[in-house]
C-alpha positions as CSV (number, residue, x, y, z in Angstrom):
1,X,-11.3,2.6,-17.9
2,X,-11.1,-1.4,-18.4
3,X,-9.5,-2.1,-15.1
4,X,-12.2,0.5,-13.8
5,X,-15.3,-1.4,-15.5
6,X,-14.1,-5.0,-14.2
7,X,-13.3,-3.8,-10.9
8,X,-16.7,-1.9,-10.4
9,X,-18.8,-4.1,-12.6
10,X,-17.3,-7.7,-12.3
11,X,-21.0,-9.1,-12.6
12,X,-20.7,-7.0,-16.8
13,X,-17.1,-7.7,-17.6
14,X,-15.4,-11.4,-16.6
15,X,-12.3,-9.9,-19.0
16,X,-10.0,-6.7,-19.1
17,X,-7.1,-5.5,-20.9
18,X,-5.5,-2.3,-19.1
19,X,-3.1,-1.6,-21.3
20,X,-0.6,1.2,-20.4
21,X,-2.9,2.3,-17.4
22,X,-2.4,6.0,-16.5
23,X,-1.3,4.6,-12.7
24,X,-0.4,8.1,-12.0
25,X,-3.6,9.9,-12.6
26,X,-2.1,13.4,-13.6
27,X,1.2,14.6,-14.8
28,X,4.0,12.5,-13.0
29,X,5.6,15.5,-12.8
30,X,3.2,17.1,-10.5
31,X,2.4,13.7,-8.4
32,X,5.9,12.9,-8.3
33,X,7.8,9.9,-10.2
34,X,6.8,7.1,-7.4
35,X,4.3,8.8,-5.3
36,X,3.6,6.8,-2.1
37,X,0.0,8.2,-1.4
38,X,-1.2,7.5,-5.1
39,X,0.7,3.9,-4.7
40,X,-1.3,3.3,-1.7
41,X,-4.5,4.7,-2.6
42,X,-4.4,2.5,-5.5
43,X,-3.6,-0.7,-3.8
44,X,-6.2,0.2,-1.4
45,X,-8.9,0.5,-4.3
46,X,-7.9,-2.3,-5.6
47,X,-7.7,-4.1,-2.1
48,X,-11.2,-3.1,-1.7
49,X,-12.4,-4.3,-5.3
50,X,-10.9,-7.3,-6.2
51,X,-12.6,-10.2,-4.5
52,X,-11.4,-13.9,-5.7
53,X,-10.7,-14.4,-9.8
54,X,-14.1,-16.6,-10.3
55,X,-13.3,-17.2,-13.9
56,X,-12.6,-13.4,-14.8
57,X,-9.3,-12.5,-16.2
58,X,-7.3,-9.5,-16.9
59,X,-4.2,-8.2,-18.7
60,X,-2.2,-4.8,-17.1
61,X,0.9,-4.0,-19.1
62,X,3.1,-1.0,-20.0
63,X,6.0,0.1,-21.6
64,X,9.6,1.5,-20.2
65,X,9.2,4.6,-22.8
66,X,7.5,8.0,-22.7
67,X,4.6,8.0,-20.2
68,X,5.1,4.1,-19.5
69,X,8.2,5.0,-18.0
70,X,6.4,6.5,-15.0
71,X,4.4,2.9,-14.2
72,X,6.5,0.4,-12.8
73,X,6.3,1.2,-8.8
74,X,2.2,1.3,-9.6
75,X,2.2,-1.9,-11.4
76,X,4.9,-3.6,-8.9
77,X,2.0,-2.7,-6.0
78,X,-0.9,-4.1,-8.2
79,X,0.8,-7.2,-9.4
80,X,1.3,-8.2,-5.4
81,X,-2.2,-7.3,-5.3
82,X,-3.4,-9.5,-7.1
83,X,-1.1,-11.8,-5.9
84,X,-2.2,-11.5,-2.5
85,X,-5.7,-11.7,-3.5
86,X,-5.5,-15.4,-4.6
87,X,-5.2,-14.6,-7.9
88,X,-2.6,-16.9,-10.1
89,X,-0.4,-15.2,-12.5
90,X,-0.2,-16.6,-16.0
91,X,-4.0,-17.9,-15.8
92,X,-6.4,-14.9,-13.8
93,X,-3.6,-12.3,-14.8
94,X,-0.9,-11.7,-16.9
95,X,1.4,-8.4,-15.7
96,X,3.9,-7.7,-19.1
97,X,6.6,-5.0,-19.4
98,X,7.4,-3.9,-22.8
99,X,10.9,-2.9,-22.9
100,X,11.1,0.5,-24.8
101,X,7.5,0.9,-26.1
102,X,5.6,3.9,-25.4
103,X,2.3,5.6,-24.3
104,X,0.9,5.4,-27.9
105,X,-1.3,3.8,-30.1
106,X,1.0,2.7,-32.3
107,X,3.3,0.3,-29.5
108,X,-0.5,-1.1,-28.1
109,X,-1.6,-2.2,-31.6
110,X,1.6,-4.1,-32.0
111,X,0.3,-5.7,-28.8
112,X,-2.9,-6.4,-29.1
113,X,-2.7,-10.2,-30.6
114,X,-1.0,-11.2,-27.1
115,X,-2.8,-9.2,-25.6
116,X,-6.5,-10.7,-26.9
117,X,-4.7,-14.3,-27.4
118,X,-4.3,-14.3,-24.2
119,X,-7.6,-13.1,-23.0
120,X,-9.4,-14.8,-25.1
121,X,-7.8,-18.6,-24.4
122,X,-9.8,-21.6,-22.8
């Protein structure tokens, strides 16, 4: 829902966290581990969308456990989004992989403080 807001409202919300995004939409099961269509349709959204940084910022992240497991080949595509958009790592967006956390509340909480450190920063 975050990366949904500031893409769709960027005029709203200048800052999103989209932690452990649901890349897949559905069961990976059903869609497939890596699913090319999805993995295009979302860079295409995002193509579409993200315009130049302008001062907003956003955090995308996930985990290599559970559910997280499932959303490196999305991410990969969305980092070079962004990338290809203009956008600089490390001060529009930040892109983290959390080696062995999972799709639950518990592993984002642990995260949050680097998460809204880095959000938040001047």
């Amino acid at each position: 829902m975050s990366c949904y807001a500031f893409l769709e409202r960027p005029e709203t919300y200048g800052r999103a966290g989209c932690v452990s995004s649901h890349w897949p939409a559905a069961d990976p099961r059903q869609v497939g581990e890596a699913n090319p269509e999805l993995i295009a349709l979302w860079d295409g959204w995002f193509a579409a969308r993200l315009g130049q940084p302008g001062g907003r910022r956003v955090w995308l992240d996930h985990g290599t456990a559970t559910l997280d497991a499932f959303y490196a080949p999305y991410q990969q595509k969305i980092d070079a989004r962004f990338a290809a958009s203009g956008w600089q790592r490390g001060r529009d967006w930040e892109s983290k992989v959390y080696d062995g956390a999972e799709h639950e509340e518990n592993a984002w909480a642990r995260r949050l403080p680097e998460v809204f450190g880095w959000l938040l920063r001047k």
